[in-house]
C-alpha positions in Angstrom: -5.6 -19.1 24.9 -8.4 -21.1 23.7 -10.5 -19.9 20.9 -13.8 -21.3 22.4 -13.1 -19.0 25.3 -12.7 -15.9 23.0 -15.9 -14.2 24.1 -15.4 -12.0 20.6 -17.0 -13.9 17.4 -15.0 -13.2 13.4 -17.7 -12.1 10.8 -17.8 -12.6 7.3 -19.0 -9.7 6.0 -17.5 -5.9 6.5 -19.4 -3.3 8.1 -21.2 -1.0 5.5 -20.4 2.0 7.0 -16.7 1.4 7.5 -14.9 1.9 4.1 -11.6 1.9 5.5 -9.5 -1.5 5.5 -8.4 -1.3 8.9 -11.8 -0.9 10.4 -13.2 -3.6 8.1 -10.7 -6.4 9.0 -10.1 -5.0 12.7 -13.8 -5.7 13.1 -14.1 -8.6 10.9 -11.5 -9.7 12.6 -12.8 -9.2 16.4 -9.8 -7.2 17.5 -12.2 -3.6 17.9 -15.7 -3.1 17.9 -17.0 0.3 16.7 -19.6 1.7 19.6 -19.6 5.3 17.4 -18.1 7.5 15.0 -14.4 8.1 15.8 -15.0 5.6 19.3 -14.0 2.0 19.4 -13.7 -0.5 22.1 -10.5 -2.5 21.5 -11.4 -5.8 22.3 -9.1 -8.8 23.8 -7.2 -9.5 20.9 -6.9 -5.9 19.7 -5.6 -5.0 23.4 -2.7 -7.8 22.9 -1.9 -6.3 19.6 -1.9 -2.6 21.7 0.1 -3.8 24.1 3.1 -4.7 22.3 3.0 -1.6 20.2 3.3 0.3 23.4 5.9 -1.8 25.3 8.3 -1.3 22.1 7.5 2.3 22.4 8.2 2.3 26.0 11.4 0.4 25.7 12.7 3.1 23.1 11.3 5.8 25.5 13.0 4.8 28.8 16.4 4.3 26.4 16.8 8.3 25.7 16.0 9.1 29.2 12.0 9.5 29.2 10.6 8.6 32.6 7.0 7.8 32.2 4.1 9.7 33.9 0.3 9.7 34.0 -1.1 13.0 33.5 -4.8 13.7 33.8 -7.9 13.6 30.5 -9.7 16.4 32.6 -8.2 19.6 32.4 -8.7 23.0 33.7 -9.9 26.1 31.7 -7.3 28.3 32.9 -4.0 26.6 31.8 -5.8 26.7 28.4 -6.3 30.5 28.9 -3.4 30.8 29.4 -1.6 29.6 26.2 -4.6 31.2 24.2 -5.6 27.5 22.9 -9.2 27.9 24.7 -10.5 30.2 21.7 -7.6 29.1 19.1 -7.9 25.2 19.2 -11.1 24.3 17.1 -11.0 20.7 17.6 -11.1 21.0 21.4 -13.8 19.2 23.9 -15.1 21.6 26.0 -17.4 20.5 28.8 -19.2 22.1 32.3 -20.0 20.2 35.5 -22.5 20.6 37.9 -21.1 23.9 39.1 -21.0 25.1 35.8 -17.2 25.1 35.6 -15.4 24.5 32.1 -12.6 22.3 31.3 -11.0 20.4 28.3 -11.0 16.7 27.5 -7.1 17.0 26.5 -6.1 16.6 23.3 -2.8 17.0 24.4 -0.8 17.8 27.5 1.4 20.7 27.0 -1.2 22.8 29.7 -1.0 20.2 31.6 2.7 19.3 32.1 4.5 22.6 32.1 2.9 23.7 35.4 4.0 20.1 36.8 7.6 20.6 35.7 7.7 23.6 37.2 6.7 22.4 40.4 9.7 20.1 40.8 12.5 21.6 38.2 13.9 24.7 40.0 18.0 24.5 39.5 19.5 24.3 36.1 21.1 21.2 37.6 17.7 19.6 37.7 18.1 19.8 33.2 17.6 18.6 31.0 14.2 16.7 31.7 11.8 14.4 29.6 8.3 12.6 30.7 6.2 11.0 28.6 2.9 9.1 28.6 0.8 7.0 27.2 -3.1 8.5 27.5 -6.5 8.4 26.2 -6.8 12.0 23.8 -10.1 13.3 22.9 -10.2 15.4 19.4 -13.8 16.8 18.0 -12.9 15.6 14.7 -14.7 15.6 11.4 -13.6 13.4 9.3 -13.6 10.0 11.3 -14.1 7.9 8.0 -10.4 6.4 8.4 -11.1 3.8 10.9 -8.2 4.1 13.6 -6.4 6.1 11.7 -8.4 8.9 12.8 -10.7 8.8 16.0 -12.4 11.5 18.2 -10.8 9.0 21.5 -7.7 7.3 20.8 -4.7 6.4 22.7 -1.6 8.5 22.6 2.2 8.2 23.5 3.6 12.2 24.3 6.5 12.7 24.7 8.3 16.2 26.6 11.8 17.6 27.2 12.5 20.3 28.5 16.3 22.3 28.1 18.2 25.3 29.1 20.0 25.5 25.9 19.3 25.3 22.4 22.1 23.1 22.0 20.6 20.5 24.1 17.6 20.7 22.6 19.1 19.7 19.5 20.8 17.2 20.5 17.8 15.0 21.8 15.6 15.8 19.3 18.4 14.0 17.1 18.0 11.1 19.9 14.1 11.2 19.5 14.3 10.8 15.9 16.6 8.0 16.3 13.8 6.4 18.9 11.7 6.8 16.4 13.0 5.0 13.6 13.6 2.0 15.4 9.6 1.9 17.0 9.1 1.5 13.6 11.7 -0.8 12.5 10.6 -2.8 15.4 6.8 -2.8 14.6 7.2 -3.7 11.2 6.4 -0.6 8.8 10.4 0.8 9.0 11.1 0.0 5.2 7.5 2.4 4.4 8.2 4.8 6.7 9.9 8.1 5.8 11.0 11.0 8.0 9.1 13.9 6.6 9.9 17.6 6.7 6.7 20.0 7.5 5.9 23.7 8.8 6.9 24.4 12.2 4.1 27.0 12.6 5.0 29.3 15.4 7.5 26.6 16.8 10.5 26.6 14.4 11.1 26.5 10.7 10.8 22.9 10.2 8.7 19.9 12.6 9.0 16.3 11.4 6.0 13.8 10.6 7.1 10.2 10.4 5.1 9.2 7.2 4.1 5.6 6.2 3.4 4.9 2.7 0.3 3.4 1.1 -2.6 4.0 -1.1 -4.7 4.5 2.1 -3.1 7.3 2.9 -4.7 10.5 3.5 -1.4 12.9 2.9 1.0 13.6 0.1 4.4 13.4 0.3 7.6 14.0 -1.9 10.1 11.7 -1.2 13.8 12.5 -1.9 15.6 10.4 -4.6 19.1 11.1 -3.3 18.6 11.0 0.3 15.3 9.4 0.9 13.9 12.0 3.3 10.7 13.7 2.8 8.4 16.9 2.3 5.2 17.1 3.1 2.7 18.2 0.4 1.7 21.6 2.4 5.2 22.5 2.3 6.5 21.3 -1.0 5.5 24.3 -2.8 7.7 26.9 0.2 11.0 24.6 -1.5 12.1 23.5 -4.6 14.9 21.4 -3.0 15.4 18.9 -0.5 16.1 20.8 3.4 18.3 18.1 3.6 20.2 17.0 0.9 19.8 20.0 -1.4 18.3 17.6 -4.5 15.4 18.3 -6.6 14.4 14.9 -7.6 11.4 13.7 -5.9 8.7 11.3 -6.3 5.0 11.3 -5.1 3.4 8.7 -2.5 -0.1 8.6 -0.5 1.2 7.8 3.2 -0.1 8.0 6.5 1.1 10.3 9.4 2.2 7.6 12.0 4.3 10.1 14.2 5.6 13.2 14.6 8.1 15.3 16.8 8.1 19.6 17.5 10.8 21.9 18.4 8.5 24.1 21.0 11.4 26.5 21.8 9.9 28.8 24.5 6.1 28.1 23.2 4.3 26.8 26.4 6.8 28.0 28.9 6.5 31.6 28.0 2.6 32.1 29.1 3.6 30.0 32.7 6.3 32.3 33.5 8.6 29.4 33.1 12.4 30.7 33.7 15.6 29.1 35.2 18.8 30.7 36.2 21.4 28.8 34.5 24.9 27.9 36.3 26.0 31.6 35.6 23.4 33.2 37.5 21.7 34.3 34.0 18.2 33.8 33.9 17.0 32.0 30.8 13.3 30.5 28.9 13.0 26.9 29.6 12.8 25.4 25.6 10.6 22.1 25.4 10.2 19.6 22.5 7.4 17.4 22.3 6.9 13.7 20.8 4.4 12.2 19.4 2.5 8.7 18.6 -0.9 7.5 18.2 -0.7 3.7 19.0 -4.1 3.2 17.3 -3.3 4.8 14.3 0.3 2.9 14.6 -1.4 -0.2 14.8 -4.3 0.6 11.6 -1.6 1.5 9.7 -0.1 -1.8 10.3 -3.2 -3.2 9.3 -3.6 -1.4 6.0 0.2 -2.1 4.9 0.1 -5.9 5.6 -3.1 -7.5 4.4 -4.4 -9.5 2.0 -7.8 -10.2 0.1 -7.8 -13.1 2.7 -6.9 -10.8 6.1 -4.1 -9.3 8.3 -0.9 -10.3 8.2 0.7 -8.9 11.4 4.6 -8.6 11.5 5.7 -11.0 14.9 6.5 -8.2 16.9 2.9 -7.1 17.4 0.6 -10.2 16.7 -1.9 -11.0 19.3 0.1 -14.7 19.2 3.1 -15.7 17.5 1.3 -19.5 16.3 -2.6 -20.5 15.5 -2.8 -24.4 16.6 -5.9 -25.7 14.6 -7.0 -29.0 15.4 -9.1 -30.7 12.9 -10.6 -33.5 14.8 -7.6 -34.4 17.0 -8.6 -32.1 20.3 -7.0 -34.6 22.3 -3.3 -34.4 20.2 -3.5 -30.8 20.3 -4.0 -29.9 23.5 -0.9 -31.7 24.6 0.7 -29.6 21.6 -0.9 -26.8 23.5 0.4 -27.5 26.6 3.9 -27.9 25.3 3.8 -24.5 23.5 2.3 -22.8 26.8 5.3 -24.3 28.8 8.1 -23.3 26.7 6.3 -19.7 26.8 5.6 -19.9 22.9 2.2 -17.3 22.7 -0.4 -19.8 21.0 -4.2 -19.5 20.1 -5.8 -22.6 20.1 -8.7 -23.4 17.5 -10.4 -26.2 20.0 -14.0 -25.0 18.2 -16.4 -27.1 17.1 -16.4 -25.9 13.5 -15.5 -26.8 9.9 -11.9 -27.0 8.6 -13.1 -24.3 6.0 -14.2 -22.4 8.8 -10.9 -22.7 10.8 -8.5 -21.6 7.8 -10.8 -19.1 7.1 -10.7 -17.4 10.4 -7.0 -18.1 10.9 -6.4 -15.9 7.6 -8.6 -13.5 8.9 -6.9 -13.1 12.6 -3.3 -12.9 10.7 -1.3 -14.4 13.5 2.2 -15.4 12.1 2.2 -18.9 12.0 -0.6 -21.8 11.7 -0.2 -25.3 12.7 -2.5 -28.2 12.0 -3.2 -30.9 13.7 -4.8 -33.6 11.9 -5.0 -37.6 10.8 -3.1 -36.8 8.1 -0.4 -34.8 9.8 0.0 -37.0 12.9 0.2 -40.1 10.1 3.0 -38.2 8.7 4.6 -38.1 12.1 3.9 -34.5 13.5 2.2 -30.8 12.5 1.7 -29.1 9.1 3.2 -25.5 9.9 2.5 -22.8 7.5 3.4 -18.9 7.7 0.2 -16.5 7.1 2.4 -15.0 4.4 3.8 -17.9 2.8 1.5 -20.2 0.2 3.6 -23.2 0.8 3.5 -25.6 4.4 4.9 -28.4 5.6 4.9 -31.2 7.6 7.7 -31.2 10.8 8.0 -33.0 14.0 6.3 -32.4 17.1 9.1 -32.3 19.1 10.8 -30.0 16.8 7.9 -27.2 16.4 9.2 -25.6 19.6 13.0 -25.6 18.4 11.4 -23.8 14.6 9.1 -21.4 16.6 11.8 -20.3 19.4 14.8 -19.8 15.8 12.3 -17.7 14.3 11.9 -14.6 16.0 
């Protein structure tokens, strides 16, 4: 892509009324615009970023079996009666049409997909079952000071299996976690991210948040010496030991909730009526789990982990581009460089802009994408392209014809 064509324009100074470092580089940046609080558009380069963080989560879905689904935002009063989350849920969107009827802007789809299970899962041989999704969720929250971390619209992957047995409910929910982990190996934060115990309310003793450290974060955790597990600050005080491991050695860290993953049991299918006769003839409560990840807040998080005072730093896996061409003066050079990137399928943005060099490194710090390459008198005297990486200080100066060999070994 050519950055002249980019309809979206950096800025140089952060929005006052964003104190969050996601929001202020994000929009510095020109991968979101804020239209409100809590509501952003994600703009072209901010979609690219999206897009890779939800293909990895797909892959890792389809991998334990989910099989995706697209489940509506608008949602009927009733099913919400039903579970006693109308009056219960205080961060629920409520709104009337015309006829004065009342739904929910879903904030999640547990209402939603129990009744459609039902409707096609009617023999124990049809178990166990899991559909997930990736949809826009709507949460009346207060506190949207965090940027994408927390937003009153924001994208969600869920996640739901349902089993006859608590056995086999176990047993995935051992798969999920393993799912989880490697989303986010894959998208960069694995070495800061810590499986965290937490309250199972109503569901079970323990759920699990998947917590990423950093002094942005707006939780607590205590993170296990010996076993390198977690406890959530809410929690911590209910156990003096690890769940896990049994130690008492912990230490403190700010993190941010990236995922998290419920044992439902019988929660939602109880109020549906929601039984199966299993191969005995014994009728028995269909038990659901439930899997979540916000792909914005994924992708915030990202942003407040790897940054500099300069800009982002994106990990490969989920940069808009893997290489920033920047031509200084030598449009014609770079565009066959262009061209030869585009045909070996190497994701490129290229800085064809009438601007200053200043200007151009400026930006390219500020984007974050994982590799820049110059093109310039001084590089093409030297016989190719000065290639730096965003989170390297040092560059240097290789062959044209080899850039494609160095960019297709790193990966």
């Amino acid at each position: 892509m050519k950055q002249s064509q980019l309809f979206t324009k950096t800025q140089k100074d952060a929005p006052k009324d964003e104190p969050s470092i996601n929001a202020q580089l994000l929009i510095r940046a020109g991968y979101i615009d804020k239209l409100m609080a809590g509501v952003y558009t994600i703009l072209p380069l901010g979609l690219r970023v999206m897009k890779k963080i939800e293909n990895i989560i797909r892959e890792e879905m389809n991998i334990i079996g989910g099989q995706e689904i697209f489940m509506p935002t608008l949602q009927p009063k009733e099913n919400w009666m039903k579970t006693g989350r109308w009056k219960t849920m205080d961060d629920l969107y409520k709104v009337k049409d015309g006829s004065d009827r009342e739904m929910a802007l879903g904030p999640t789809h547990e209402e939603i997909v129990v009744p459609l299970a039902q409707k096609y899962i009617n023999s124990y041989r049809d178990f166990p079952f899991y559909a997930y999704q990736f949809q826009n969720k709507f949460r009346m929250e207060l506190r949207s000071k965090s940027g994408i971390l927390r937003g009153r619209e924001f994208i969600m992957k869920d996640l739901y299996s349902f089993h006859l047995t608590e056995e086999d409910l176990d047993a995935y929910y051992e798969k999920a976690t393993k799912a989880y982990e490697n989303i986010f190996h894959r998208t960069g934060i694995g070495e800061k991210t810590y499986r965290t115990f937490a309250s199972g309310g109503s569901f079970s003793k323990y759920s699990h948040e998947y917590q990423a450290v950093t002094p942005a974060g707006e939780d607590l955790i205590h993170i296990c010496n010996k076993c390198e597990l977690a406890v959530n600050e809410e929690i911590k005080n209910e156990t003096e030991v690890c769940p896990n491991c049994k130690g008492n050695d912990f230490r403190k860290e700010k993190a941010i909730e990236v995922g998290n993953i419920f044992k439902l049991n019988n929660k939602f299918t109880v109020p549906f009526g929601f039984k199966i006769k299993n191969e005995r003839g014994e009728e028995r409560e269909v038990l659901m789990g439930c899997y979540g990840i916000g792909l914005g807040r994924l992708m915030g998080t990202i942003v407040e982990i790897f940054h500099d005072e300069k800009g982002i730093i994106w990990p490969e896996s989920v940069a808009p581009f893997k290489i920033h061409l920047i031509s200084l003066g030598k449009n014609k050079e770079a565009e066959e460089i262009y061209n030869l990137l585009r045909k070996n399928n190497i994701e490129v943005l290229f800085d064809d802009r009438e601007a200053t060099a200043g200007q151009k490194f400026a930006d390219a710090d500020l984007l974050g994408i994982p590799y820049r390459a110059v093109v310039s008198e001084k590089s093409l005297q030297a016989g190719g392209v000065e290639i730096k990486k965003r989170n390297e200080k040092e560059s240097e100066i290789i062959k044209i014809e080899k850039l494609v060999e160095r960019l297709k070994k790193e990966v």
